[in-house]
Biopython code that builds the backbone (N, CA, C, O; Angstrom):
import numpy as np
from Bio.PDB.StructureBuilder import StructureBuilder

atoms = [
    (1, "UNK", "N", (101.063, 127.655, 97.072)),
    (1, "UNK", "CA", (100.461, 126.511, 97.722)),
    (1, "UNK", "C", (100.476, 125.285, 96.798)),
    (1, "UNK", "O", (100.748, 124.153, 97.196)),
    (2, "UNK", "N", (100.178, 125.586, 95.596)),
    (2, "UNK", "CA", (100.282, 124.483, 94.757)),
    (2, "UNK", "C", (101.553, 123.460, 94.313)),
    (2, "UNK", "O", (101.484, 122.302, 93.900)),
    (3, "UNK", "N", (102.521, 124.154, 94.505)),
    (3, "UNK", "CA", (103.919, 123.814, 94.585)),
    (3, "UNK", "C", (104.566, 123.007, 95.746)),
    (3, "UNK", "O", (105.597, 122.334, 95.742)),
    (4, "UNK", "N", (103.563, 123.293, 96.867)),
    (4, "UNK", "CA", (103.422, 122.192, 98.311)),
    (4, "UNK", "C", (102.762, 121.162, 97.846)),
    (4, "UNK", "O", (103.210, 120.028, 98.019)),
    (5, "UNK", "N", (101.763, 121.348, 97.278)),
    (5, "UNK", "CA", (101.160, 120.213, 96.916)),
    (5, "UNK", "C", (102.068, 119.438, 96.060)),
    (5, "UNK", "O", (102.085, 118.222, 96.255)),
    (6, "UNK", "N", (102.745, 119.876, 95.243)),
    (6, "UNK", "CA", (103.849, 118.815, 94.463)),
    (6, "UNK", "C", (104.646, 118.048, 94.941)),
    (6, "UNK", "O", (104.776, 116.827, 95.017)),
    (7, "UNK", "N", (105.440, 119.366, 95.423)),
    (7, "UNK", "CA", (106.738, 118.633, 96.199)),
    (7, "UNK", "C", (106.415, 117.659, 97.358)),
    (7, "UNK", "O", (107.303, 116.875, 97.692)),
    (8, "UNK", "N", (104.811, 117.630, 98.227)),
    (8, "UNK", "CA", (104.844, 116.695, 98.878)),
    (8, "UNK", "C", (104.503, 115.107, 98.211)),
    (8, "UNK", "O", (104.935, 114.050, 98.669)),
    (9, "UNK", "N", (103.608, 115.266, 97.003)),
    (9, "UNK", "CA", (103.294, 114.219, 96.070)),
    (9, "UNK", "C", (104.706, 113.467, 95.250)),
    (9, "UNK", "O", (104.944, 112.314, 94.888)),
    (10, "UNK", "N", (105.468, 114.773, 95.179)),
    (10, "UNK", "CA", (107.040, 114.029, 94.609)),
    (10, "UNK", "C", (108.306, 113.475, 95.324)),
    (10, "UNK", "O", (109.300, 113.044, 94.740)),
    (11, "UNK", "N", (108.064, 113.572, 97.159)),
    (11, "UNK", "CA", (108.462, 113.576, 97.872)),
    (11, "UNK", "C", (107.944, 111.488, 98.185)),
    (11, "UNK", "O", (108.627, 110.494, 98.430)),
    (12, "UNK", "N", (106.850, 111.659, 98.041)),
    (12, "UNK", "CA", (105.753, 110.831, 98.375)),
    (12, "UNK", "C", (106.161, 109.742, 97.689)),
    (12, "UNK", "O", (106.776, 108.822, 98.229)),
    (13, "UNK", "N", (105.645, 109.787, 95.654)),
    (13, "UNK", "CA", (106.231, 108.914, 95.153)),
    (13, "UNK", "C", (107.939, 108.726, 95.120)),
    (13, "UNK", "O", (108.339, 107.579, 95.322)),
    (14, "UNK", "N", (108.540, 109.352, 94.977)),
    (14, "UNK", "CA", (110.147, 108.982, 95.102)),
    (14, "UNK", "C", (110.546, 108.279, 96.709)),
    (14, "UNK", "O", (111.661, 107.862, 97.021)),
    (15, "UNK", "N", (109.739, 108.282, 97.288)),
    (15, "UNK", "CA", (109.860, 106.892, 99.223)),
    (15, "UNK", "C", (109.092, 105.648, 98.344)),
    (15, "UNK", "O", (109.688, 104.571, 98.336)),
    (16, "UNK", "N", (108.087, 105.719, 97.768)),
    (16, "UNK", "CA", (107.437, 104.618, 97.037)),
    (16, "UNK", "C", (108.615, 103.801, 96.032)),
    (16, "UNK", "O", (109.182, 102.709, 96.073)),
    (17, "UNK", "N", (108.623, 104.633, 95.398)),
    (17, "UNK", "CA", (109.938, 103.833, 94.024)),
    (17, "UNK", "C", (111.040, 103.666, 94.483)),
    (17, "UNK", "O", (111.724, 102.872, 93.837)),
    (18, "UNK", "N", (111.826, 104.403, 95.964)),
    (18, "UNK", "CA", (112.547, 104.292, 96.619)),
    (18, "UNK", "C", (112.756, 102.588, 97.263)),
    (18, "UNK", "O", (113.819, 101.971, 97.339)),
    (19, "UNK", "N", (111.418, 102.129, 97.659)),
    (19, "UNK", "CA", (110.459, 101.126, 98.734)),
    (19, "UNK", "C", (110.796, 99.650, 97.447)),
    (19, "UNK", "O", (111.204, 98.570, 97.874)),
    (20, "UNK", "N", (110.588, 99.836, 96.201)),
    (20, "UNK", "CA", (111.141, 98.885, 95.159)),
    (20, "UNK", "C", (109.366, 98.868, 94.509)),
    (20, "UNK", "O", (108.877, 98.012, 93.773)),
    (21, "UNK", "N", (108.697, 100.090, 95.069)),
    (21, "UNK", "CA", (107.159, 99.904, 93.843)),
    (21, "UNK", "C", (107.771, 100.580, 92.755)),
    (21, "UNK", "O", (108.932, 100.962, 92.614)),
    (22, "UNK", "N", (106.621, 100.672, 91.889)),
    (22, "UNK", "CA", (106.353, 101.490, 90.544)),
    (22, "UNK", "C", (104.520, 101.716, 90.471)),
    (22, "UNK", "O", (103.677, 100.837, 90.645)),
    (23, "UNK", "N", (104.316, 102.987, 90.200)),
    (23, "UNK", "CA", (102.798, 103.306, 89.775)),
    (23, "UNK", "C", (102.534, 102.610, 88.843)),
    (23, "UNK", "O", (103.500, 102.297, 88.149)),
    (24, "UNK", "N", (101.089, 102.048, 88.403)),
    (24, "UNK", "CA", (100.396, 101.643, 87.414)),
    (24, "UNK", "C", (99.002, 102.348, 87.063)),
    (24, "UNK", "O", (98.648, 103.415, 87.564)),
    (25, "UNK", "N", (98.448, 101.797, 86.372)),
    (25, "UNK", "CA", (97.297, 102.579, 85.581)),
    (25, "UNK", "C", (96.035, 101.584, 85.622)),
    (25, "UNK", "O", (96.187, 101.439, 84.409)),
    (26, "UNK", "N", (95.161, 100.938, 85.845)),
    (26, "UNK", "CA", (94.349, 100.356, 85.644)),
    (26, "UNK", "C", (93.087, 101.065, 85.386)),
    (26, "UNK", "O", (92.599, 102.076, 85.893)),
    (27, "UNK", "N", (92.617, 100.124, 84.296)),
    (27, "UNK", "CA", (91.174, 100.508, 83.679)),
    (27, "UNK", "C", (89.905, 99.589, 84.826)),
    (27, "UNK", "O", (89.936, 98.367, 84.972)),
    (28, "UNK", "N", (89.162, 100.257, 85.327)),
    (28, "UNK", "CA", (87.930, 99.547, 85.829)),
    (28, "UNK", "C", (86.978, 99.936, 85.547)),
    (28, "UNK", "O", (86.915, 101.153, 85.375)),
    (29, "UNK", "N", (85.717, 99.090, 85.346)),
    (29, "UNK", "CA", (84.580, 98.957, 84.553)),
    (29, "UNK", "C", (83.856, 100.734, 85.460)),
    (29, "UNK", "O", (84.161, 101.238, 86.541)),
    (30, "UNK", "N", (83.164, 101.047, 84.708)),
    (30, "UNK", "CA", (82.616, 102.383, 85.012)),
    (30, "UNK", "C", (81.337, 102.110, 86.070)),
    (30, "UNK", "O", (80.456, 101.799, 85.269)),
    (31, "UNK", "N", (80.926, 102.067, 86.967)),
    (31, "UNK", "CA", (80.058, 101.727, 87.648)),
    (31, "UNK", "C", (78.708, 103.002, 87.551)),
    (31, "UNK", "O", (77.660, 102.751, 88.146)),
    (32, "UNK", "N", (78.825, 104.139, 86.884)),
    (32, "UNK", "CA", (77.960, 104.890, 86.501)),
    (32, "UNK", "C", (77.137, 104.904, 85.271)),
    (32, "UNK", "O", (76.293, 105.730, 84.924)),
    (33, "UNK", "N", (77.569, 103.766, 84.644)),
    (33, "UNK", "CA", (77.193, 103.615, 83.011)),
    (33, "UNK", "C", (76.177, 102.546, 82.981)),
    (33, "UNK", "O", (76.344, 101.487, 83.584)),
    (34, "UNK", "N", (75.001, 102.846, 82.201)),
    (34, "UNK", "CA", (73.947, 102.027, 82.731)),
    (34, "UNK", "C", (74.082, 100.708, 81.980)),
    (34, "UNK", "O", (74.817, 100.352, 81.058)),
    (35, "UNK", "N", (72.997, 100.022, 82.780)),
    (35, "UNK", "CA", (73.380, 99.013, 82.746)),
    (35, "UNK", "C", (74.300, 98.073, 83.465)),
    (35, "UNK", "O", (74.254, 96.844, 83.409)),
    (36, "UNK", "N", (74.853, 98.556, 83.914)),
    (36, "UNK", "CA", (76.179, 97.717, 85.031)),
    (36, "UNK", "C", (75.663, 97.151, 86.274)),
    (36, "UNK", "O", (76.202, 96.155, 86.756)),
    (37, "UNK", "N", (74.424, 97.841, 86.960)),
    (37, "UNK", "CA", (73.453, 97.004, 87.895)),
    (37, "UNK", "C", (73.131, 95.617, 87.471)),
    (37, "UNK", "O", (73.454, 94.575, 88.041)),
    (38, "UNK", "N", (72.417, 95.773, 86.338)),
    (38, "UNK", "CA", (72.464, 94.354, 85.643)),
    (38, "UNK", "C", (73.054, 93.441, 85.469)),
    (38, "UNK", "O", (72.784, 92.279, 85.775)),
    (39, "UNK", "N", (74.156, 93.966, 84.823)),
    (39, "UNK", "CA", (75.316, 92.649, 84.385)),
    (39, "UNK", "C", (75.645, 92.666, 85.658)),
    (39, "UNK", "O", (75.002, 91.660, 85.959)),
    (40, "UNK", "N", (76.178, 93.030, 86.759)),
    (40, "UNK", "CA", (75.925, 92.748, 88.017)),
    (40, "UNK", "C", (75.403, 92.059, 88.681)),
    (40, "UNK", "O", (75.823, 91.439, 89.658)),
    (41, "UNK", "N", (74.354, 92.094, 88.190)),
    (41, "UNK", "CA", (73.406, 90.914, 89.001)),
    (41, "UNK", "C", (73.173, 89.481, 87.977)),
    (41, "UNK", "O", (72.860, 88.370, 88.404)),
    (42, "UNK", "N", (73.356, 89.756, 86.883)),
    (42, "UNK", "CA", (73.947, 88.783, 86.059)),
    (42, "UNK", "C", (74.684, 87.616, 86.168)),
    (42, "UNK", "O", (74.400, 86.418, 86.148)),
    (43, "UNK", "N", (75.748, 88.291, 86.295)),
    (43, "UNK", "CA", (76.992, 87.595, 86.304)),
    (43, "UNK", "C", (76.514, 86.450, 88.420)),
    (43, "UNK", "O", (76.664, 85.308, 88.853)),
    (44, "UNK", "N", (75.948, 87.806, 88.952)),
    (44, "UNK", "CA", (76.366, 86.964, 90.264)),
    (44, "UNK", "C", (75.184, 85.968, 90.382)),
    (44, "UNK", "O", (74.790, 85.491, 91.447)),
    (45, "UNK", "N", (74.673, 85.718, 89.171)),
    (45, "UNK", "CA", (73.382, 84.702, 89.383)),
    (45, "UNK", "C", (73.759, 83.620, 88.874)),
    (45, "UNK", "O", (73.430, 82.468, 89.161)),
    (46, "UNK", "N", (74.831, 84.208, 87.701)),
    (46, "UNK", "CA", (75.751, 82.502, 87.123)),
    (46, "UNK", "C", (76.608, 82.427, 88.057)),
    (46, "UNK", "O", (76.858, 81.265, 88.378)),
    (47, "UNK", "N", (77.311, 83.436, 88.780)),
    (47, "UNK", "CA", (78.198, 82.217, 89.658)),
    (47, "UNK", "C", (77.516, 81.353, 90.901)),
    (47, "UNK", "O", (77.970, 80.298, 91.344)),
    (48, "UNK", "N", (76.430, 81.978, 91.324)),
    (48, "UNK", "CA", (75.765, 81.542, 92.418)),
    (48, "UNK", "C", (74.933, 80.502, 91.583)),
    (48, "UNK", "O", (74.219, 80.071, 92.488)),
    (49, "UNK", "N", (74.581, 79.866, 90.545)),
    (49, "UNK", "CA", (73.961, 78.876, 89.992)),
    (49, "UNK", "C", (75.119, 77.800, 90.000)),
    (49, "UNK", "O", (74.983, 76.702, 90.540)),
    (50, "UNK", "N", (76.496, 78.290, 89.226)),
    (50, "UNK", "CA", (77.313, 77.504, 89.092)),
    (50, "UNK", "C", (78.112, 76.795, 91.000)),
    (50, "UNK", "O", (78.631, 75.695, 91.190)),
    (51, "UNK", "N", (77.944, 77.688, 91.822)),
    (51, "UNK", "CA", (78.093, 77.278, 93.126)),
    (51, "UNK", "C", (77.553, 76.585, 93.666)),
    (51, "UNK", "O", (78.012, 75.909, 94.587)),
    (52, "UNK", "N", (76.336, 76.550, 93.216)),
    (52, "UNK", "CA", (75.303, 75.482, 93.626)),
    (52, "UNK", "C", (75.350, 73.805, 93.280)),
    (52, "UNK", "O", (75.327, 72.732, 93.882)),
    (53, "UNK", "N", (75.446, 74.419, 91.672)),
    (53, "UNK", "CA", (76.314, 72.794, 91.036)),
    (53, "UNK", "C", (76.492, 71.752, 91.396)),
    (53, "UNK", "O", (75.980, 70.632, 91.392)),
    (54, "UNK", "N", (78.300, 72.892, 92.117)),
    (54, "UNK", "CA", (79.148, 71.843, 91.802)),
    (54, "UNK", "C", (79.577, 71.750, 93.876)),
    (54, "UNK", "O", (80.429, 72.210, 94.636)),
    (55, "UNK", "N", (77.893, 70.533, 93.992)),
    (55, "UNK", "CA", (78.176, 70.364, 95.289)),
    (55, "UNK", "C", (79.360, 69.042, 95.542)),
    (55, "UNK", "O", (79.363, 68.365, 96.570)),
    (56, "UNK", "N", (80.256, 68.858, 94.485)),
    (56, "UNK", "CA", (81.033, 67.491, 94.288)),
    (56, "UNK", "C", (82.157, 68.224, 94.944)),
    (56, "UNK", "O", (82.917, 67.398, 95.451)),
    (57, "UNK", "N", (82.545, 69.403, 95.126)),
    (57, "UNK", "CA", (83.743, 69.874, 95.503)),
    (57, "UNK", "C", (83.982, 69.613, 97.125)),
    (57, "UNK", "O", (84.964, 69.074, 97.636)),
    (58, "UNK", "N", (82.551, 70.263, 97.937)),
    (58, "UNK", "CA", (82.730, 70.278, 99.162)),
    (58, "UNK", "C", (83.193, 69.086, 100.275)),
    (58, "UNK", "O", (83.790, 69.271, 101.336)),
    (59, "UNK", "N", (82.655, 67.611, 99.609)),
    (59, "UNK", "CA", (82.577, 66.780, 100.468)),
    (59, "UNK", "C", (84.345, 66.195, 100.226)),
    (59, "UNK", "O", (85.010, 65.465, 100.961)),
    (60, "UNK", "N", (84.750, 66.903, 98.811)),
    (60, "UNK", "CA", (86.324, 66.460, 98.848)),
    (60, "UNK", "C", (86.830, 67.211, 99.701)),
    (60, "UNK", "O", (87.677, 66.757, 100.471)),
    (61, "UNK", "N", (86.466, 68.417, 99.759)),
    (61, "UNK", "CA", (87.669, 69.222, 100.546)),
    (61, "UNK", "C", (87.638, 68.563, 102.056)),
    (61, "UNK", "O", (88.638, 68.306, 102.726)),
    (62, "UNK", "N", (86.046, 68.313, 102.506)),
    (62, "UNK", "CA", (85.949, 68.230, 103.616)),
    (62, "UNK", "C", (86.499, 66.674, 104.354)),
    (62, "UNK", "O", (86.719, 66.435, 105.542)),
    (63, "UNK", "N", (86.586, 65.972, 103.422)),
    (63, "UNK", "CA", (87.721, 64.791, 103.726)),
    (63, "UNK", "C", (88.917, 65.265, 103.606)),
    (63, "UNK", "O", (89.495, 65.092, 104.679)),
    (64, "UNK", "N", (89.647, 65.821, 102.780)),
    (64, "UNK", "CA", (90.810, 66.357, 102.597)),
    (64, "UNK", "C", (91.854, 67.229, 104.014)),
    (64, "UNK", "O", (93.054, 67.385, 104.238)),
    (65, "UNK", "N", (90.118, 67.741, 104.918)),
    (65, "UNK", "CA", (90.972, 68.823, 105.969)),
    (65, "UNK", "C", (90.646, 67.371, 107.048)),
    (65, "UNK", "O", (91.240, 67.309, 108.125)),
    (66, "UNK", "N", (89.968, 66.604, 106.760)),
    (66, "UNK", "CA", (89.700, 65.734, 107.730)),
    (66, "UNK", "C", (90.877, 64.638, 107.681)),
    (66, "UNK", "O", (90.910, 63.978, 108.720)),
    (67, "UNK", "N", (91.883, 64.269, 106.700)),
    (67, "UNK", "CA", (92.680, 63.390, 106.474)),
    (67, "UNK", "C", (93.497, 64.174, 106.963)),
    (67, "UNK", "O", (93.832, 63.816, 108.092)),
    (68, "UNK", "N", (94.067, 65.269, 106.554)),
    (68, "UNK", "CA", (94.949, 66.068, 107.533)),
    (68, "UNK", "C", (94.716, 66.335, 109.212)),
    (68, "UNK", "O", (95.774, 66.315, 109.840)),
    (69, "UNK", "N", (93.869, 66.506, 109.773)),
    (69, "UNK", "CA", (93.389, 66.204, 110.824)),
    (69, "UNK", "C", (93.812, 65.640, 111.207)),
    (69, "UNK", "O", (94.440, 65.900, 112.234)),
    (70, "UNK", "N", (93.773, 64.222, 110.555)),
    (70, "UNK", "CA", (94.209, 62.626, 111.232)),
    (70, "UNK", "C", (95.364, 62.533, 110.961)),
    (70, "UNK", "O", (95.901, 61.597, 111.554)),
    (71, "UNK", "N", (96.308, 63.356, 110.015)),
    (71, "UNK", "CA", (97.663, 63.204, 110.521)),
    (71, "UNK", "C", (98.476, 63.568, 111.221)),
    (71, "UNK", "O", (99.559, 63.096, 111.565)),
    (72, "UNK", "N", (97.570, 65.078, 111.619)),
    (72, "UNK", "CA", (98.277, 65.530, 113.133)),
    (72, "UNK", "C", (97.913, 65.062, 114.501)),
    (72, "UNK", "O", (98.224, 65.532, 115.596)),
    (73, "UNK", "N", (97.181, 64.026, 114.188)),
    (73, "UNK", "CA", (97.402, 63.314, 116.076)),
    (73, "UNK", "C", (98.095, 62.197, 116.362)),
    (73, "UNK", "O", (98.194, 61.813, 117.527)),
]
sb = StructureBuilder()
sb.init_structure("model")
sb.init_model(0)
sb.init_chain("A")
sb.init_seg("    ")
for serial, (resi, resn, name, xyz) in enumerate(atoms, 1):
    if name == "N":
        sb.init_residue(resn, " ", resi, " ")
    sb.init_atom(name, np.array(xyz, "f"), 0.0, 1.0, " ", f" {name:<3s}", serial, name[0])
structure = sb.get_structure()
């Protein structure tokens, strides 16, 4: 049975690398390791402070879709 299990996994990746992928490896932060709730909520308190900011962005964009607007009529 275990040998099904291969050949369908080697079957599997060789249509993948076939397809023009390649496997990779990535490291991601451990979400069981304490502490990570925190910096979690950390981090999303500086970006949500820094969002708050920078209310200089919105009123550009919102001319920006509005000038486009006005060039499609």
């Amino acid at each position: 049975m275990q040998s099904d299990v291969k050949a369908r996994v080697k079957k599997r990746r060789d249509s993948l690398r076939a397809s023009g992928l390649r496997p990779v490896q990535i490291w991601v932060p451990d979400t069981r390791r304490p502490g990570f709730l925190e910096e979690c909520r950390r981090q999303s308190a500086v970006v949500a402070k820094a969002d708050a900011a920078d209310v200089g962005l919105h009123p550009f964009m919102d001319a920006a879709i509005a000038d486009m607007d006005d060039a499609d009529e």
